[in-house]
TIBA-336364 format. One record per residue (C-alpha): residue in three letters; chain; x, y, z. Coordinates in Angstrom, 2 decimals, always signed. Layout:
BEGIN
(site "ALA" "A" (X Y Z))
...
***
This chain:
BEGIN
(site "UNK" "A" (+31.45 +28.76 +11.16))
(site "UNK" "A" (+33.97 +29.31 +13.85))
(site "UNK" "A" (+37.20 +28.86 +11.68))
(site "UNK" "A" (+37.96 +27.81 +9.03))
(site "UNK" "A" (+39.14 +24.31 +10.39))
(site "UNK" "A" (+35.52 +24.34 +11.26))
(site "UNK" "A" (+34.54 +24.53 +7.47))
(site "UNK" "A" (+34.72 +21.24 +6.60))
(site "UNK" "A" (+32.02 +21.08 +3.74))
(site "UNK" "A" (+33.92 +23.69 +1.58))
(site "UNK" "A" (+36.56 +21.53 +1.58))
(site "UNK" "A" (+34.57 +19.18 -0.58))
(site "UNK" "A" (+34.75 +18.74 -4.24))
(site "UNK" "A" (+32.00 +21.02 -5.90))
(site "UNK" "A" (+30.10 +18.52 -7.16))
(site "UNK" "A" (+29.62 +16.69 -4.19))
(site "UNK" "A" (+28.99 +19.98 -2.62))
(site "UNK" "A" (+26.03 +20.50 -5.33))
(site "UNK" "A" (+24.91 +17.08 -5.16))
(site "UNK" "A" (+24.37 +18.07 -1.06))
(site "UNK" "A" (+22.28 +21.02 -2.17))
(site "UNK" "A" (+20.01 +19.28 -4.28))
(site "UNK" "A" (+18.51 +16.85 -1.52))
(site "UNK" "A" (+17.63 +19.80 +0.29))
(site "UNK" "A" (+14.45 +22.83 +0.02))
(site "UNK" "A" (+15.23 +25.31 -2.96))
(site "UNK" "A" (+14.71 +28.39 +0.06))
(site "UNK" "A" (+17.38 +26.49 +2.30))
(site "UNK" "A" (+19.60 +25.82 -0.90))
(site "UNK" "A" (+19.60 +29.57 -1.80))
(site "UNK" "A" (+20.61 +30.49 +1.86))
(site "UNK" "A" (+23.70 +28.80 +1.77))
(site "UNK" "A" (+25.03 +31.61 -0.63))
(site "UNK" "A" (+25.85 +33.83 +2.49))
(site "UNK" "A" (+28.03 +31.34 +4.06))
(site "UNK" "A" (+31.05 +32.35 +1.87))
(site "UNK" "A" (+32.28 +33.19 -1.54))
(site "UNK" "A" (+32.66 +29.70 -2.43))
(site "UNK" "A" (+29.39 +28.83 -1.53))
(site "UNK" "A" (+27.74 +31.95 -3.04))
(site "UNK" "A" (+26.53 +30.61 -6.78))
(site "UNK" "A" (+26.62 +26.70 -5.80))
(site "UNK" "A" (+23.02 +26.86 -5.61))
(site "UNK" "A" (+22.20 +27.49 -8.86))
(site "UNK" "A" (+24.59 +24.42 -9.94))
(site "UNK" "A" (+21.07 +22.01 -8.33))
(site "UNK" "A" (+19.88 +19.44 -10.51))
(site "UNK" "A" (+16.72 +19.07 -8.14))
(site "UNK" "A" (+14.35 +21.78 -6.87))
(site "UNK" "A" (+12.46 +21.44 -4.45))
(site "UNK" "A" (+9.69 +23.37 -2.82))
(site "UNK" "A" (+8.12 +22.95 +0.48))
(site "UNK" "A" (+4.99 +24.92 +1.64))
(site "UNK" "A" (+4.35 +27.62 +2.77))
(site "UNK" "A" (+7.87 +29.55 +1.83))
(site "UNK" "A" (+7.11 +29.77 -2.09))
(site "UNK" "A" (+3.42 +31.25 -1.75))
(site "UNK" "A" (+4.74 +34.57 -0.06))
(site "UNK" "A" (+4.97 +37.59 -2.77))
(site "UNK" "A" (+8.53 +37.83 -1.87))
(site "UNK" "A" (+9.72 +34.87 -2.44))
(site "UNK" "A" (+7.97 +34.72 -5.57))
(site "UNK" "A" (+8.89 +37.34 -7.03))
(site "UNK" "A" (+13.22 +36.52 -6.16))
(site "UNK" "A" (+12.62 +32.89 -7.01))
(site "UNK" "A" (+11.11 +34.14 -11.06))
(site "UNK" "A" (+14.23 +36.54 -11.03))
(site "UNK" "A" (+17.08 +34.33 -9.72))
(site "UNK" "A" (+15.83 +31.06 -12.39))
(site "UNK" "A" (+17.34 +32.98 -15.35))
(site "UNK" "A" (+20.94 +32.07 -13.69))
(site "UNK" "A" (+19.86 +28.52 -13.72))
(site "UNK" "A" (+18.29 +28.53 -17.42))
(site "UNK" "A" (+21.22 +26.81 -18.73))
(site "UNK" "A" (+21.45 +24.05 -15.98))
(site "UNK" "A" (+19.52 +20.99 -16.52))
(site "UNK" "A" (+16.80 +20.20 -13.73))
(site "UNK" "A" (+16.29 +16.72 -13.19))
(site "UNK" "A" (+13.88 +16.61 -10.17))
(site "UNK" "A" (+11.00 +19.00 -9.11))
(site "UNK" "A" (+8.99 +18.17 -5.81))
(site "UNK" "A" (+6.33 +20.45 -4.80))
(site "UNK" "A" (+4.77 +19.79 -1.46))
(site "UNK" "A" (+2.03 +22.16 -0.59))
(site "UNK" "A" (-0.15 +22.56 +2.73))
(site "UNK" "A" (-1.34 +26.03 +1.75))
(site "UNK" "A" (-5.40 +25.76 +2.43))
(site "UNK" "A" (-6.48 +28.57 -0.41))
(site "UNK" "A" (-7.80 +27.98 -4.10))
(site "UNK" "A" (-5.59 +30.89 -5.19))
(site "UNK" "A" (-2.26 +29.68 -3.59))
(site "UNK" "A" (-2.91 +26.26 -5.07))
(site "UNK" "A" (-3.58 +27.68 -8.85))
(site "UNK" "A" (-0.56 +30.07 -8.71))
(site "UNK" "A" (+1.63 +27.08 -7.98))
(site "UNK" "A" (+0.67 +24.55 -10.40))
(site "UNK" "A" (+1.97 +27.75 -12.68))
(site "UNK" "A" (+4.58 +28.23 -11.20))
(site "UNK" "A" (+5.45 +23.80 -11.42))
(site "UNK" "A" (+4.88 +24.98 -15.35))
(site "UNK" "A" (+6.83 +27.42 -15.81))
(site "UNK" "A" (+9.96 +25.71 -14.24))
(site "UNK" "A" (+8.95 +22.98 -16.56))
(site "UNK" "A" (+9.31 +24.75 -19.51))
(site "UNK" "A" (+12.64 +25.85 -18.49))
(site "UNK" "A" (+13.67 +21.97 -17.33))
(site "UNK" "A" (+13.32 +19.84 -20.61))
(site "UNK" "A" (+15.49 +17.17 -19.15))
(site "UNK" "A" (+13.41 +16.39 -16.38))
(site "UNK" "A" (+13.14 +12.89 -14.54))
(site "UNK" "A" (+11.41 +12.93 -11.65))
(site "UNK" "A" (+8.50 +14.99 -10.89))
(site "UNK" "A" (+6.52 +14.96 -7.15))
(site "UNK" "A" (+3.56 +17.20 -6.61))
(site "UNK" "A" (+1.72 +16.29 -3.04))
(site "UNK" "A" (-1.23 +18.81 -1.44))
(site "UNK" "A" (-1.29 +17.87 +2.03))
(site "UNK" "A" (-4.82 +19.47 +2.23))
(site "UNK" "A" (-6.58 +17.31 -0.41))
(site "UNK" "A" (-8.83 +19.27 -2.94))
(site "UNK" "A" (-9.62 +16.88 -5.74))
(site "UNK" "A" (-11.70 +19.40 -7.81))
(site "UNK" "A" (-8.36 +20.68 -8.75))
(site "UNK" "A" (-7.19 +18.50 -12.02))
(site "UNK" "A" (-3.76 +17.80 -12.28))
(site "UNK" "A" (-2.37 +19.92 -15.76))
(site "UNK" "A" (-2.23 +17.76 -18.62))
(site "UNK" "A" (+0.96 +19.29 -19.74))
(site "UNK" "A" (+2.28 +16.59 -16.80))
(site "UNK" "A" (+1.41 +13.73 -18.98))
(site "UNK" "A" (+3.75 +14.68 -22.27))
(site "UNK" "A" (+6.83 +14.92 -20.30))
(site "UNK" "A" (+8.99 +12.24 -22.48))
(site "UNK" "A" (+12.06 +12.26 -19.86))
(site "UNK" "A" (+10.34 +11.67 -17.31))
(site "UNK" "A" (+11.17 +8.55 -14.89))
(site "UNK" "A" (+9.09 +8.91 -11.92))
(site "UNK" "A" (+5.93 +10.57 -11.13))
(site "UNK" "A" (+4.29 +11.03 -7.67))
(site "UNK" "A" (+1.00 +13.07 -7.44))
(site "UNK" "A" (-1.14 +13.25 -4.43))
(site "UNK" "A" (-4.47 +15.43 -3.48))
(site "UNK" "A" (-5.51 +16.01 -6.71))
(site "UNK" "A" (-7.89 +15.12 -9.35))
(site "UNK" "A" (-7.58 +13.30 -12.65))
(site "UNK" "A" (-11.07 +13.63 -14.59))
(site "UNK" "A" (-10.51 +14.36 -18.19))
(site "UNK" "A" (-10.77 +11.72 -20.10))
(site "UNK" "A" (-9.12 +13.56 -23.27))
(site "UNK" "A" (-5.61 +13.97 -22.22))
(site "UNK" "A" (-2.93 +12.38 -24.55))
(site "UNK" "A" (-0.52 +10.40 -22.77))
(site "UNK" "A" (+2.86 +9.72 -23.51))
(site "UNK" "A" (+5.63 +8.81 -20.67))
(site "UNK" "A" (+7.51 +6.45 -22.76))
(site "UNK" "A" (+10.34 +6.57 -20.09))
(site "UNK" "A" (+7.96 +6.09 -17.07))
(site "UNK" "A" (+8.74 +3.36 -14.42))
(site "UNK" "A" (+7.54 +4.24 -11.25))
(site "UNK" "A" (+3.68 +6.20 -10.60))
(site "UNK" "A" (+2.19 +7.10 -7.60))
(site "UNK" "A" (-1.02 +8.43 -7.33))
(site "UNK" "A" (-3.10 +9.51 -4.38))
(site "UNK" "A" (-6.19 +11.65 -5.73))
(site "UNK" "A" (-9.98 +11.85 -5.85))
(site "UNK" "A" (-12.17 +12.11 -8.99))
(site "UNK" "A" (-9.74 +10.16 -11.04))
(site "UNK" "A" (-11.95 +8.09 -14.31))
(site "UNK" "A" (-10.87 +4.43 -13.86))
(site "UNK" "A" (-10.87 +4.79 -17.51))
(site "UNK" "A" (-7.94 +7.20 -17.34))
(site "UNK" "A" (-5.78 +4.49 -15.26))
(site "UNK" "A" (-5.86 +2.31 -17.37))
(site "UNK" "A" (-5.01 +4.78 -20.22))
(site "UNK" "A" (-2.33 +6.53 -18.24))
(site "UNK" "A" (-1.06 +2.75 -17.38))
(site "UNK" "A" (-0.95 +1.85 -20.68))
(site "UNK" "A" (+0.74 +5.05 -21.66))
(site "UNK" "A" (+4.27 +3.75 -19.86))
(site "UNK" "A" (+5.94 +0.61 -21.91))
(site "UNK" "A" (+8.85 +0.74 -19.26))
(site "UNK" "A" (+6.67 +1.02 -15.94))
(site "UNK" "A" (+7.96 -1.29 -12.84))
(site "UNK" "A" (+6.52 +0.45 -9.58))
(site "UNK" "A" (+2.71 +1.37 -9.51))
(site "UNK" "A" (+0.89 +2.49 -6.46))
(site "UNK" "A" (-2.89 +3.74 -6.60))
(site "UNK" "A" (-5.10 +5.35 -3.96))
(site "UNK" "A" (-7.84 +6.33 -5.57))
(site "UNK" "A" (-11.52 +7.26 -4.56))
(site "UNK" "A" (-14.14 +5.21 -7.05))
(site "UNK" "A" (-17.16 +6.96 -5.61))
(site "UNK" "A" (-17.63 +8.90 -9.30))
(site "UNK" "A" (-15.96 +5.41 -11.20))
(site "UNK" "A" (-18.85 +3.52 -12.21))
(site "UNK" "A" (-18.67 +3.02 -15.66))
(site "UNK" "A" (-15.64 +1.04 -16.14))
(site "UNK" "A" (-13.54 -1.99 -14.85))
(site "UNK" "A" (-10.21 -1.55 -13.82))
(site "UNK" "A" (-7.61 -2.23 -15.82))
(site "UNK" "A" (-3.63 -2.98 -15.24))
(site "UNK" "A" (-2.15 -3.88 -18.31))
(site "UNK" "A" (+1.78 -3.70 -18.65))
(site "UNK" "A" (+4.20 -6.03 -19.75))
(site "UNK" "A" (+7.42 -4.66 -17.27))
(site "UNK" "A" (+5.03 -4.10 -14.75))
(site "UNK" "A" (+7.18 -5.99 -11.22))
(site "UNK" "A" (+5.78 -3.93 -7.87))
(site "UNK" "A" (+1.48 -3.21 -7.73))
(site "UNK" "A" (-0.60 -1.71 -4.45))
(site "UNK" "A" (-4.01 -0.54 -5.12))
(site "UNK" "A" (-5.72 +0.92 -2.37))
(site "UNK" "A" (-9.98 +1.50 -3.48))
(site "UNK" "A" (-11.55 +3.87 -1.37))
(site "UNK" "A" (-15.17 +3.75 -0.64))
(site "UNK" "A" (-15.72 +1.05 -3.29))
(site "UNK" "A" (-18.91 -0.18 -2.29))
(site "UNK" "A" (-20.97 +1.99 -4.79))
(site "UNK" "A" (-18.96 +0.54 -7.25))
(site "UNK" "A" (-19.37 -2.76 -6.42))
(site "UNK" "A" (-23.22 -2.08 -6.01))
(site "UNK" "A" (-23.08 -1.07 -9.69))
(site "UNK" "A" (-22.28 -4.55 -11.48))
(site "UNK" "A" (-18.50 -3.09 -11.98))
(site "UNK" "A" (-16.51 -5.56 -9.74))
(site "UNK" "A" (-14.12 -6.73 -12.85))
(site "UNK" "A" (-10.37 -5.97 -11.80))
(site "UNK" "A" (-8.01 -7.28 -15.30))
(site "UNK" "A" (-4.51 -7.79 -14.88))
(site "UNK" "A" (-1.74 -8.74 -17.67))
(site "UNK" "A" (+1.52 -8.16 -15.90))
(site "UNK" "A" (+3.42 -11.27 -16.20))
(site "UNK" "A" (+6.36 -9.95 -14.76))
(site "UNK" "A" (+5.07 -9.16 -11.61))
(site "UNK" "A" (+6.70 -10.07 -8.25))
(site "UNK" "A" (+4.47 -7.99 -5.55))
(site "UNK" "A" (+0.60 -7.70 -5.40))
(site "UNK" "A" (-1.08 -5.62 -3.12))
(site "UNK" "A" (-4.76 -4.94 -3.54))
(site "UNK" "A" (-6.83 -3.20 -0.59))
(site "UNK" "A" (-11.20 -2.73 -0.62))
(site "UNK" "A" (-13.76 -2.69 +0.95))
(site "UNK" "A" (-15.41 -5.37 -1.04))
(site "UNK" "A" (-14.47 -8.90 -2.97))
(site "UNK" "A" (-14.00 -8.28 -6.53))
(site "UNK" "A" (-13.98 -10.68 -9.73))
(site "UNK" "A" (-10.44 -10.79 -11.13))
(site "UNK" "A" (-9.17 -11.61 -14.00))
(site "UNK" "A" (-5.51 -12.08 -14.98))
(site "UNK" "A" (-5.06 -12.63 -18.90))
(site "UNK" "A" (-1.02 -14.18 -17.99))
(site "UNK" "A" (-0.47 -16.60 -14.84))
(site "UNK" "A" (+2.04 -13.87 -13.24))
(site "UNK" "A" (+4.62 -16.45 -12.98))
(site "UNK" "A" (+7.57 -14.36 -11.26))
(site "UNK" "A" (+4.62 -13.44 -8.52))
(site "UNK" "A" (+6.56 -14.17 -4.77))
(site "UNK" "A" (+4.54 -11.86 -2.21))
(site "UNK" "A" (+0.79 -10.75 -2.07))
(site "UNK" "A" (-1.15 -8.85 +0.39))
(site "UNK" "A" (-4.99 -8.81 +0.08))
(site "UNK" "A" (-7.41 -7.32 +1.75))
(site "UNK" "A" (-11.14 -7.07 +2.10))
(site "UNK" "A" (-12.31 -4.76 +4.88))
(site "UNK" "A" (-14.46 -1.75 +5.24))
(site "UNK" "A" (-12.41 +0.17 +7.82))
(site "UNK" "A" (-15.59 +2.02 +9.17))
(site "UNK" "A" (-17.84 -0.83 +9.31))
(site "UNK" "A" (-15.05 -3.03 +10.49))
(site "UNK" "A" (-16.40 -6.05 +8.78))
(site "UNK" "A" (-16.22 -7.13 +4.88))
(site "UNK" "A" (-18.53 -6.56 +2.50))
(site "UNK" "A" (-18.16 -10.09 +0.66))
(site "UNK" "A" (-22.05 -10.79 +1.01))
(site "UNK" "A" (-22.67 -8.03 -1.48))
(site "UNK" "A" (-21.29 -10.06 -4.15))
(site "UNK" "A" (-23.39 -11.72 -6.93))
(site "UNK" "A" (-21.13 -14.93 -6.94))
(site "UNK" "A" (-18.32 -14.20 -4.19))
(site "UNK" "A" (-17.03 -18.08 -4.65))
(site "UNK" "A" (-16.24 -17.23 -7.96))
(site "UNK" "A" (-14.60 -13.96 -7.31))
(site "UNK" "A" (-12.74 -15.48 -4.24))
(site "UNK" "A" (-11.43 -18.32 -7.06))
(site "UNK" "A" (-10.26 -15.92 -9.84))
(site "UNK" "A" (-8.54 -14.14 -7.23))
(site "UNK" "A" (-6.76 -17.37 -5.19))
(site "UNK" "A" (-5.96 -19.93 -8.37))
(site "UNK" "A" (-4.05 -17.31 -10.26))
(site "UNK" "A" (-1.17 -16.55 -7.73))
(site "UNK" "A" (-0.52 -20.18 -6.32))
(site "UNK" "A" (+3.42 -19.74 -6.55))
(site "UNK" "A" (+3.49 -17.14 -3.66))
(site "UNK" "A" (+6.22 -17.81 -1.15))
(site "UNK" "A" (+4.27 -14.86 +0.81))
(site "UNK" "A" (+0.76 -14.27 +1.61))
(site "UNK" "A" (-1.04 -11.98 +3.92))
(site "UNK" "A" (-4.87 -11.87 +3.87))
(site "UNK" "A" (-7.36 -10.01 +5.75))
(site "UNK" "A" (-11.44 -9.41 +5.76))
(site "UNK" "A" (-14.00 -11.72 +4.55))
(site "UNK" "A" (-11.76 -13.43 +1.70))
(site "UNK" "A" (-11.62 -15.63 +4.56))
(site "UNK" "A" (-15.55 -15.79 +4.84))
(site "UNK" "A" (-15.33 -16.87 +1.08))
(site "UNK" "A" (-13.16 -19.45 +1.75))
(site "UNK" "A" (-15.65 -21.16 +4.20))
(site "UNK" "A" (-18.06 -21.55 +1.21))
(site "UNK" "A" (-16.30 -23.20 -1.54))
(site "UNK" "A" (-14.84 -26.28 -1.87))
(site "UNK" "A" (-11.28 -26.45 -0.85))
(site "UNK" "A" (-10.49 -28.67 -3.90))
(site "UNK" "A" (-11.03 -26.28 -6.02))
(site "UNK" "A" (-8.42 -24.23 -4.62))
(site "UNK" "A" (-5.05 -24.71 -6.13))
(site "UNK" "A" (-2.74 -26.09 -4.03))
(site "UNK" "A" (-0.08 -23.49 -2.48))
(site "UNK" "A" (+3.24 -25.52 -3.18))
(site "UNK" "A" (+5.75 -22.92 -3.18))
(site "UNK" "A" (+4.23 -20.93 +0.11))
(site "UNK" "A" (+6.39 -21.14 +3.64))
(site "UNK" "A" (+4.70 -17.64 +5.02))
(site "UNK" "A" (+1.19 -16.99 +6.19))
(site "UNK" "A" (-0.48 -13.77 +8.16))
(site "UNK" "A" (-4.06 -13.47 +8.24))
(site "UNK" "A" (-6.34 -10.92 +9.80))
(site "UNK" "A" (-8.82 -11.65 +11.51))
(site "UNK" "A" (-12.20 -8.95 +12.87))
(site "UNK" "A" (-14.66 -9.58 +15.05))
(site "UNK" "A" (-17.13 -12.29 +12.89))
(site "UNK" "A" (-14.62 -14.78 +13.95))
(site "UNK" "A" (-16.08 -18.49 +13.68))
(site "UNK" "A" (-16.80 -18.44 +9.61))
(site "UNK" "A" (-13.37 -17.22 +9.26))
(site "UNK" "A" (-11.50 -19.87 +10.99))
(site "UNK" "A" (-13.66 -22.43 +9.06))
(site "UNK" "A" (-11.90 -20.54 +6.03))
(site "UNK" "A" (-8.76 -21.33 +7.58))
(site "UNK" "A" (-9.10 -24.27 +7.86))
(site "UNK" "A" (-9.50 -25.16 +4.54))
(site "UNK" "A" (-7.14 -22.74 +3.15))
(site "UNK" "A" (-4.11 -23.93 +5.13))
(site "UNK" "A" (-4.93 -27.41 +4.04))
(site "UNK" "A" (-3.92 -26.08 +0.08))
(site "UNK" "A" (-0.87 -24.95 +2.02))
(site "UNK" "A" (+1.43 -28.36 +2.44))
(site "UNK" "A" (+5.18 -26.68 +2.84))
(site "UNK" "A" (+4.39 -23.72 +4.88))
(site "UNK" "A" (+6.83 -22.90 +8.03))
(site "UNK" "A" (+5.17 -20.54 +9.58))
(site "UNK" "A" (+1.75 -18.85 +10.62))
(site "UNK" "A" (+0.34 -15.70 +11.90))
(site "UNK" "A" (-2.93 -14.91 +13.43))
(site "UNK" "A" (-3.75 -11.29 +14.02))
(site "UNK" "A" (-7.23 -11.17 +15.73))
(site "UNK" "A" (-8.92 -7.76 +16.94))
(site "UNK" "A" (-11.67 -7.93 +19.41))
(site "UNK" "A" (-13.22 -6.86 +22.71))
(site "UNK" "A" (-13.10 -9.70 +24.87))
(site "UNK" "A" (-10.80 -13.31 +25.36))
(site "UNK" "A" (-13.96 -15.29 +23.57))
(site "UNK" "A" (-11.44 -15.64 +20.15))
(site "UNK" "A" (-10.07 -18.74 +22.14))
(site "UNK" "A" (-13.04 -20.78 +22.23))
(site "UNK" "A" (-13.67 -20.24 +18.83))
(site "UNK" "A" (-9.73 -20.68 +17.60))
(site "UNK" "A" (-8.70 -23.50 +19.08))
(site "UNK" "A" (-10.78 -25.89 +18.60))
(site "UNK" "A" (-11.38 -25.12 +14.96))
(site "UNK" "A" (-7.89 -24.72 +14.17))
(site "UNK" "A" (-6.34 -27.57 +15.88))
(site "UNK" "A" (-9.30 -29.96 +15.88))
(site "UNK" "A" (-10.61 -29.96 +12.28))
(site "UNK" "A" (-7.31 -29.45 +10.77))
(site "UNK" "A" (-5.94 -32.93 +12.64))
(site "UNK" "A" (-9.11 -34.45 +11.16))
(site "UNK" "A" (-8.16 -33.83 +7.78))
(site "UNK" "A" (-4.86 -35.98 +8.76))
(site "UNK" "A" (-2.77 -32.42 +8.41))
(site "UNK" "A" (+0.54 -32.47 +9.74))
(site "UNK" "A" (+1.52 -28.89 +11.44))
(site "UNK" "A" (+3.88 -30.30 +14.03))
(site "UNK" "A" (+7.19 -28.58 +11.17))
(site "UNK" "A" (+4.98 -24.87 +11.39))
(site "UNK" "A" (+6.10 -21.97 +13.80))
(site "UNK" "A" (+2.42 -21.03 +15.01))
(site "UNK" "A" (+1.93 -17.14 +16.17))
(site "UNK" "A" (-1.23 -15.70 +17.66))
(site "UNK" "A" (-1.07 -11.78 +18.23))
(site "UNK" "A" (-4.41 -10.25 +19.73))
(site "UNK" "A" (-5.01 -6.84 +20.50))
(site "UNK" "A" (-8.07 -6.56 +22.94))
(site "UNK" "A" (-9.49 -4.65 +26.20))
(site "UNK" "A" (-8.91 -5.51 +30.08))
(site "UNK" "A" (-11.95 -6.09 +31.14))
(site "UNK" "A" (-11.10 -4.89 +34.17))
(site "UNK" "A" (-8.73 -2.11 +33.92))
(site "UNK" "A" (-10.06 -1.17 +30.26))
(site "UNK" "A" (-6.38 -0.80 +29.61))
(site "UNK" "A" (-5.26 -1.80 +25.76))
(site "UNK" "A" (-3.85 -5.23 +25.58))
(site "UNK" "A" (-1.52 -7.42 +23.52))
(site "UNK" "A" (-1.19 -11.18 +23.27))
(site "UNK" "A" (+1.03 -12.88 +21.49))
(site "UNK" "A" (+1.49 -16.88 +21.80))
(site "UNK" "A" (+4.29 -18.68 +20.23))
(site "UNK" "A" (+3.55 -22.59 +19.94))
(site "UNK" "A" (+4.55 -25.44 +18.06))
(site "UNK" "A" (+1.24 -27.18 +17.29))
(site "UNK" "A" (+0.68 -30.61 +18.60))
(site "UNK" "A" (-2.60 -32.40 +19.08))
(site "UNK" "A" (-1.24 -33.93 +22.75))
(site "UNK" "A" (-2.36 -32.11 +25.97))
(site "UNK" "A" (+0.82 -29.73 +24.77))
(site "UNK" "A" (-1.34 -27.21 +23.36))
(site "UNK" "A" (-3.36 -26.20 +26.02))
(site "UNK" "A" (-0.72 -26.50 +28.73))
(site "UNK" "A" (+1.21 -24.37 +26.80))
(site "UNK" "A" (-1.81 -21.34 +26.81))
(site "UNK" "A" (-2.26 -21.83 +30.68))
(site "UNK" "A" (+1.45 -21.56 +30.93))
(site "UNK" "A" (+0.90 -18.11 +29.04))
(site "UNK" "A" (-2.07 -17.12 +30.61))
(site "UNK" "A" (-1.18 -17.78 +34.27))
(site "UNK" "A" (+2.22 -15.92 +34.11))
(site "UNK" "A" (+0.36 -13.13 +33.09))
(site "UNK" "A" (-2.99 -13.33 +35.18))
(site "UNK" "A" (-5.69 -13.40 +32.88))
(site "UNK" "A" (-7.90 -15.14 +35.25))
(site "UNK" "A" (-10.73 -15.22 +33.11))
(site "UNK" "A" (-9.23 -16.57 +29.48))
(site "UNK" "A" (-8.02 -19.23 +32.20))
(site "UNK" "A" (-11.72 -20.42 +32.96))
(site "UNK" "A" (-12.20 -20.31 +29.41))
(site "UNK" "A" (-9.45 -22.46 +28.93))
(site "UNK" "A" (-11.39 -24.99 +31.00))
(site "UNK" "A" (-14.47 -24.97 +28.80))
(site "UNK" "A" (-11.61 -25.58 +25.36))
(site "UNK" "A" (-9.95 -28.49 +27.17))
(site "UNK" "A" (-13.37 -30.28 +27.04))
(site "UNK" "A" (-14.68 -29.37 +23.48))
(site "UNK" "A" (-10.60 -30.47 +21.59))
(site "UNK" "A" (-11.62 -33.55 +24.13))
***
């Protein structure tokens, strides 16, 4: 600093001052100490360390940082984050010590983060993790959870994150269990090695819940497609697979406003639905359950499922004003699904289609399905803001392209008019001949 009209931050109160330190990298916290005298033992006033690759591996560092935490023995540590992008076994094994041996000195801690950036999921995260008893929130990421033995106890738990490989299914449920106060859970988990178990999310505080399955098709080819929930406090559901899976929720989450569910092998780009024994049934123990959304996104062939059942037996959607749905390439069955679905829907205000594909066919299919059969059924849409947003290909510049048609929907000559408007003002010749062939077939 210049001057010391320059110094404006040691002008602060300490504990603000402190409270500055702790959001920021243990290595850049300790370099402040050369600033001045006032600054010079601030540092080891942090109630949060935190450690960001690949500063902490060096021998020096190591060896200052285990020499310089005897200051800071008496000062209670309530947040540890490790993030580590180190690629060697070695590295990795020395610092899960070292996260030990700063919890040993750290009884009072709250929140603990541990994240490899370069996942290795034959590492297991240390059991002495699970017996912290002050511990508030947990974050782990690229590593493994396999034994099956570990006792837990986070009796002060409310928010987990996990993002590992090789973790038991039976061990999430266990570890879930485990936390009487948890609110916030959020799973990405590899089930490749999960076979003998259902999942289970049981919790009684439980409000906030994203599961993300990875490569669950093995799984699913297994028999194990049960997913149980008891969480009747819950307010957000987000469940993401590659397959349709049976559900089975013990309470009616009541409290439930906002869902997103999807069912979509990202490398195949298409669901996996057909694989089921009995996907009507899955689809219904999925659907019937959370009627009192206000919000609902859905995605992949839950909209497949939807063509095949009977739309009666689908509760009806009372409380739900917001729709998105996803739509891939297999397009017809899913806007049959639509169809039906958005009939169960009688007080929604708006609607949003998200189509991917390769060419402008989507129209032929959409329109005529969405805004023939549904005026059939004597459905009124004329009070719903209708979206369409497509992402497709030039065909003749190859360029990436991005639709999106705002409408109110009207049976009348409206409709169409108001997609040649669209399509004219920004020359897409060919949807426009297109657009010909749907003006005969909503005829």
């Amino acid at each position: 600093m210049s001057s010391k009209e320059d110094d404006r931050l040691s002008s602060l109160p300490s504990d603000i001052m402190i409270t500055i330190l702790s959001l920021l990298p243990l290595k850049s916290a300790i370099s402040t100490s050369i600033l001045s005298r006032s600054w010079r033992y601030l540092w080891t006033h942090i109630s949060a360390l935190r450690f960001t690759s690949p500063y902490y591996v060096t021998n020096k560092f190591y060896l200052d940082l285990f020499r310089t935490l005897g200051r800071m023995s008496w000062q209670k540590i309530y947040t540890l984050e490790l993030i580590i992008s180190t690629q060697t076994t070695a590295s990795r094994i020395n610092i899960i010590e070292l996260g030990y041996c700063l919890l040993c000195i750290g009884h009072s801690i709250k929140e603990f983060k541990v994240k490899f950036e370069i996942y290795d999921y034959m590492i297991d995260v240390p059991p002495y993790i699970f017996e912290l008893q002050s511990i508030e929130v947990l974050e782990l990421g690229g590593l493994g959870i396999r034994n099956r033995e570990i006792n837990y106890k986070l009796p002060k738990l409310r928010k987990l994150v996990i993002d590992i490989g090789g973790f038991d299914l039976e061990c999430l449920g266990n570890l879930v269990k485990s936390c009487p106060m948890l609110e916030i859970l959020r799973v990405n988990v590899d089930v490749r090695e999960n076979l003998a178990y259902p999942i289970e999310i049981i919790s009684r505080n439980l409000k906030w819940v994203c599961i993300i399955l990875i490569d669950a098709r093995q799984y699913f080819t297994q028999g194990k497609k049960k997913v149980v929930f008891d969480a009747p406090k819950l307010e957000y559901l987000e469940f993401n697979s590659p397959i349709m899976l049976k559900f089975c929720f013990l309470k009616t989450p009541s409290w439930l406003l906002r869902a997103k569910l999807s069912f979509e092998d990202d490398e195949l780009k298409t669901g996996l639905v057909e694989w089921s024994i009995n996907p009507k049934q899955g689809l219904l123990t999925l659907l019937n359950p959370i009627f009192r959304v206000k919000t609902l996104r859905l995605s992949g062939d839950i909209l497949i499922g939807l063509s095949k059942i009977d739309q009666n037996k689908v509760q009806k959607f009372e409380k739900l004003t917001h729709v998105e749905m996803k739509l891939s390439n297999r397009s017809y069955p899913r806007f049959i699904g639509v169809n039906k679905f958005l009939q169960r829907c009688p007080n929604l205000q708006s609607l949003v289609l998200r189509r991917r594909c390769d060419s402008y066919f989507w129209m032929i299919c959409l329109l005529p399905c969405m805004f023939g059969n549904i005026y059939e059924g004597n459905y009124d849409f004329r009070k719903c803001d209708f979206k369409i947003i497509c992402n497709f290909a030039n065909v003749v510049t190859d360029d990436k392209m991005m639709i999106e048609i705002t409408m109110n929907v009207y049976r009348d000559d409206q409709l169409i008019k108001s997609v040649k408007d669209f399509v004219l003002k920004n020359q897409l010749w060919r949807l426009y001949d297109e657009l010909e062939m749907i003006e005969q077939m909503v005829s």
